[in-house]
N, C-alpha and C positions, 0 to 999 in steps of 0.2 A: 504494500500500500504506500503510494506515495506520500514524502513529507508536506507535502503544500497541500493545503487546504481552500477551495473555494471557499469565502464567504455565506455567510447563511443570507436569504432573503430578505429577512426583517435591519440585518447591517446594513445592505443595501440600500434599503429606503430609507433607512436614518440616516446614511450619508449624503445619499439623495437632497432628500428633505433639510437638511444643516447645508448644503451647498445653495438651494434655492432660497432659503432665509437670509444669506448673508449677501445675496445677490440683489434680493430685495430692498438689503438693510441700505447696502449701496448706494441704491438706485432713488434709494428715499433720500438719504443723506446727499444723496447728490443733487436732487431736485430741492430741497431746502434750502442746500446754500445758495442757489438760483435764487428762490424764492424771498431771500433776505436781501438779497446783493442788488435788489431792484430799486432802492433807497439812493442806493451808491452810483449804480452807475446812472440812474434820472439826472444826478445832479455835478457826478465826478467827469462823466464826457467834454463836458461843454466847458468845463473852466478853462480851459487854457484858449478857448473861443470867445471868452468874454471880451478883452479889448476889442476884437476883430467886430461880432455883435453890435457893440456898441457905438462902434465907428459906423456897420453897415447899416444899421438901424434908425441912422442921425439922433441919438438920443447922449445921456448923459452918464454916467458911473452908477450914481446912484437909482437912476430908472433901472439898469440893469440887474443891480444886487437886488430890487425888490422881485424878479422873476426867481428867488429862494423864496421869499415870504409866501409870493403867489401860488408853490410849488405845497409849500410846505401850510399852509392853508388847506388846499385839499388834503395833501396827503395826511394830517393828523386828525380833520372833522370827519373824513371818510373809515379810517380807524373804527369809531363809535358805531357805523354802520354793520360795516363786513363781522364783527365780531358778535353780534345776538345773533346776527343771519347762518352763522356758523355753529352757532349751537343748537339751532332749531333745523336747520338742509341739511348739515354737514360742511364737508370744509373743502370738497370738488369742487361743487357748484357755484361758491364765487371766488373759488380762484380761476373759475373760464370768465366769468366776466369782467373779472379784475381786469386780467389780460388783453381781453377788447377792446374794455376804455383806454389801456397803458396803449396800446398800438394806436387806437384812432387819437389820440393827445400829442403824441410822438409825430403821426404825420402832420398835424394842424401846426404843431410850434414848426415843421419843417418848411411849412408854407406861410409864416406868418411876413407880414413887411412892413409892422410895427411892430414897439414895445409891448401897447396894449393890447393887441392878439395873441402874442407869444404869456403873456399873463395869464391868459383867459383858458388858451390851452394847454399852460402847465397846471392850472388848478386840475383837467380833465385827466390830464397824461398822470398826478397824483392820485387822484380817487383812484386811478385804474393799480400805480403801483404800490399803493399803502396793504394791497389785502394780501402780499409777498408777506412781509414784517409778523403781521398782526397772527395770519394764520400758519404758519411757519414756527412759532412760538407756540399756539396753540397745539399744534399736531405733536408738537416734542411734547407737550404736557400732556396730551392723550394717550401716550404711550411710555414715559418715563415719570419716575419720583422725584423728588425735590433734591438729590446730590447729586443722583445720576441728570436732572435734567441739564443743571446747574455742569457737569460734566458733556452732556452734549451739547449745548447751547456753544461753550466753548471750544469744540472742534468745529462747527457748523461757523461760527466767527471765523475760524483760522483757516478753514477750507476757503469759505466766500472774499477772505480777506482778498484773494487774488483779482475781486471786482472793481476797488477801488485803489487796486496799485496798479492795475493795468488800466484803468480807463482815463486817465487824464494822459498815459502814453499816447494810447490807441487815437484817441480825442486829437492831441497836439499832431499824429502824423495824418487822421483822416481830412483836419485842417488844413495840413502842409499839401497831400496828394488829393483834395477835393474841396471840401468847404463846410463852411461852421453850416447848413444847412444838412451837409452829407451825415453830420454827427446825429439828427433825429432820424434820420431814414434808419441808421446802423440800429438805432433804440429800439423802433419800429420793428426789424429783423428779431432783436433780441428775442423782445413780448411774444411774436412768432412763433419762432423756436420752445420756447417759453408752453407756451397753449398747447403746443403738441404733443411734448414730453410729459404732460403731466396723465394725461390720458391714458397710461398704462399704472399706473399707481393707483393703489387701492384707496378705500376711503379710510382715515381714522378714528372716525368717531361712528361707533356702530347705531342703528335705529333705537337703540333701548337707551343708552346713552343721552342721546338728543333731550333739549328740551323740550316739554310742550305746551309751557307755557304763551302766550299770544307777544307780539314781537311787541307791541304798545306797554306791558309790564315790564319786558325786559328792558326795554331803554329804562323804564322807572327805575330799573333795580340801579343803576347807576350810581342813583342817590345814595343807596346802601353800600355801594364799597366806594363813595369816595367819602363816608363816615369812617371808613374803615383806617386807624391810623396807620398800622401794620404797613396797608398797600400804599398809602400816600405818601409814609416815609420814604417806603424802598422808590415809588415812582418821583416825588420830589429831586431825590438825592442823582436817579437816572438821567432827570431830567437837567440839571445844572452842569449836567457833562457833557448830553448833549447841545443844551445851547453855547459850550464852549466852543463846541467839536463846531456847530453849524458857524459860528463867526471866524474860526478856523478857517473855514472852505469859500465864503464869502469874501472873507480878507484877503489871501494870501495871494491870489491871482494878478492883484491890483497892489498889492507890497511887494511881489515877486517882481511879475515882468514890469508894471510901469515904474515901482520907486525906485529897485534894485536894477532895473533893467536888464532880466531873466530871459532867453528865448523862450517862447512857450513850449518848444519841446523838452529843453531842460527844466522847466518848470514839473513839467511830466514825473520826472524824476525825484526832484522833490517833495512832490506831492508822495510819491509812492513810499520815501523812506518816512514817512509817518505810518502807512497803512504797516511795514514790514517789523514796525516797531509795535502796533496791535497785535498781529499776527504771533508774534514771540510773546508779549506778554500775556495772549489768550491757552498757547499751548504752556507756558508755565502754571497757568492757571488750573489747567484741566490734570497738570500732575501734583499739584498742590491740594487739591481739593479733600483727597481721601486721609492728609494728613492733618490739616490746619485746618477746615472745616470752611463753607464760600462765606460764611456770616465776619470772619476774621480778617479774610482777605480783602472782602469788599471794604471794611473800615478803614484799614490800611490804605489801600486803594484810594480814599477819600483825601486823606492828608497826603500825600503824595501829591494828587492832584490840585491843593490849594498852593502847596509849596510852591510845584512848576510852575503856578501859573502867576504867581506875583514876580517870581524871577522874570519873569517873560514879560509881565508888565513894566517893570523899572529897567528891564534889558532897551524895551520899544522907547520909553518914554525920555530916556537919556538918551539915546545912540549909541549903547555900549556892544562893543562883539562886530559894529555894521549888520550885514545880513545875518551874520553866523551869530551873533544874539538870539536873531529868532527863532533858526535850524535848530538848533539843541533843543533849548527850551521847550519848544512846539514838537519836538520828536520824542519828549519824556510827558509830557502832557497828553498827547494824545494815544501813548504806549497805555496810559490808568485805564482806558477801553477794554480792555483784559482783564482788568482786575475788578471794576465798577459793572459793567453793562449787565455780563450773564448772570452774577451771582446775584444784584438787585433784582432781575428780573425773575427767577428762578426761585428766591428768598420772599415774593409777592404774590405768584402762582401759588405756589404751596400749600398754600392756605385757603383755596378759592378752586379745589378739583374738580367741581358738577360747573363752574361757569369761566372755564381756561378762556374761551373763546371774549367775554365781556372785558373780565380782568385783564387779558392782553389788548385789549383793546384802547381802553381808559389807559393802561401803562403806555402804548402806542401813540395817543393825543396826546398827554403831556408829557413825555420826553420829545416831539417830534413838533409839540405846539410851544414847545422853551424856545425852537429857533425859529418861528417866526418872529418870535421880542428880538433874539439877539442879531438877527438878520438885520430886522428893521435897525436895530439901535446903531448895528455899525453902521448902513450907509446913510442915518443921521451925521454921525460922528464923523464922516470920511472929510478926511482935510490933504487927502493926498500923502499923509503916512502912513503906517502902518500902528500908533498909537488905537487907532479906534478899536479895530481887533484884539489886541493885545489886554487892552484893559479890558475887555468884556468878558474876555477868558479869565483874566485875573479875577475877576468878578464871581463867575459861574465857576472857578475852583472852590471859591473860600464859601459860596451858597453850599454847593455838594456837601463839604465837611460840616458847615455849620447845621445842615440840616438831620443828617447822620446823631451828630453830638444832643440835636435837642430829641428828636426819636428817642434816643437810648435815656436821656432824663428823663422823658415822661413815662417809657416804661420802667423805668428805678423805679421811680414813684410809685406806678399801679402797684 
């Protein structure tokens, strides 16, 4: 009798079956990090086309930087939408529609020949890409717990990082070989792409799951978690980094190539060693987790973040370092996105499992509705330095922490 032994049939179909799981897992993980990176690259293409815009558009800086507001106006009031609709349909069906307004928005800003066109359809090209974020967050909470989410949120970060270190490249060369118009057509293709793939993915949130409560109650419940101090901490606290992050993106295009006078394809570049400095401190994050716990990291995280961001201010506001003041600074600053984002987000869900879909929602408006103020505030402030950014960040660090610090008093106290 021979030494080799075929396999019995039930090995086979558990190997089977453990190979088609992880193909799955894949293929989810890999449509997620899409699905988040719709944020990024709505808004990371076209920076290095803003002077260009601006010029083509006969308009002025400031009209230009309010096409973030406009952006981010949709994208954070639409939020509140897609997430009761996702707990009552499920989480397919508006992420096809998401996808349709993202394309039909995408081609409208491509044909616009004013500023206030290109406004009108980035609020659409928003609602269409807000339901990426909101339900991408939700579907990791349909299927994981509160460290492990906190753990995938942070590969899903580190995977998609690759959207916004290559799209202000991609952006700066579609400019150079085509034109700040081609950069919406490319959006357009994305969303596309985008609708198709998702179509073989299953759903997350099974029929028993669902709510079924009437969609009129569930906007009501809103009232009820934003009592909730728990979620409004951890969302405050998300939120003050991202109105950094957003005057970050606003600014630097117009501190880069016009103050510094940056080619916008190197600009590219700099933009991207911030996203590579997330990227690292989101996979620190994710091996960190099982040891330190994400509620330690995140705090940490906090002051970290206020620290950066005064250096960065008194860097801007003296002239100290030249440009390389701001490269550091703004490269350790926007690295706390690793440490800050998934573990608040993660640390807020937890708490809220029958309504992933609401709770990521309301977290989704106000971290995403902090940079319409800080948008707006910079190109109030713009004087043709780079001081208006810098202090806003400064600003929205020492919020983060300070919001952190008063959370943790007032649960001393209970």
């Amino acid at each position: 009798m021979s030494s080799f032994q075929r396999p019995s049939k039930a090995a086979t179909l558990t190997a089977g079956t453990e190979t088609s799981r992880r193909t799955t897992d894949l293929r989810l993980l890999l449509n997620l990090s899409a699905l988040m990176s719709f944020a990024s690259i709505s808004t990371d293409m076209y920076l290095p086309a803003l002077p260009t815009i601006t010029r083509a558009l006969h308009t002025d800086t400031a009209s230009v930087e309010l096409t973030f507001s406009a952006f981010l106006i949709g994208f954070s009031s639409g939020q509140l939408i897609w997430g009761p609709i996702s707990d009552r349909y499920g989480r397919k069906l508006p992420i096809a529609i998401g996808m349709i307004l993202f394309i039909i928005g995408s081609v409208g800003c491509a044909l616009s020949i004013n500023v206030s066109q290109m406004m009108l359809w980035r609020v659409i090209q928003a609602l269409g890409a807000c339901v990426g974020p909101v339900l991408s967050r939700a579907m990791v909470r349909d299927l994981y717990g509160r460290e492990q989410s906190a753990k995938m949120l942070s590969t899903l970060i580190l995977i998609m990082g690759v959207a916004p270190l290559a799209g202000p490249l991609i952006g700066g060369q579609v400019l150079r070989l085509w034109s700040w118009q081609g950069i919406f057509w490319s959006l357009a293709l994305v969303g596309l792409i985008t609708l198709f793939s998702f179509r073989r993915l299953p759903e997350s949130l099974p029929h028993e799951q669902r709510t079924s409560e009437p969609l009129k109650q569930t906007f009501i419940g809103y009232l009820q978690l934003v009592r909730d101090p728990r979620l409004i901490g951890y969302a405050l606290s998300g939120g003050f980094f991202y109105a950094g992050a957003y005057a970050f993106i606003v600014g630097t295009p117009f501190a880069y190539i016009d103050y510094y006078h940056v080619s916008p394809q190197a600009y590219g570049w700099l933009f991207g060693i911030n996203i590579l400095g997330m990227m690292i401190a989101n996979f620190v994050n994710s091996r960190l987790l099982n040891r330190i716990g994400s509620e330690r990291i995140f705090h940490r995280g906090t002051w970290a973040l206020a620290f950066f961001g005064l250096i960065l201010s008194l860097c801007a506001w003296f002239g100290l370092g030249g440009i390389w003041g701001l490269i550091v600074p703004v490269f350790f600053y926007m690295s706390m996105n690793g440490f800050i984002v998934a573990n608040s987000v993660a640390g807020a869900l937890a708490h809220f499992p029958q309504r992933a879909g609401s709770a990521s929602s309301l977290l989704g408006a106000m971290h995403y509705g902090s940079g319409i103020l800080s948008a707006a505030l910079v190109s109030w402030l713009s004087d043709g330095t780079p001081r208006g950014m810098a202090l806003v960040m400064g600003l929205a660090g020492v919020g983060s922490l300070a919001t952190v610090l008063l959370s943790n008093a007032k649960a001393g106290s209970r």
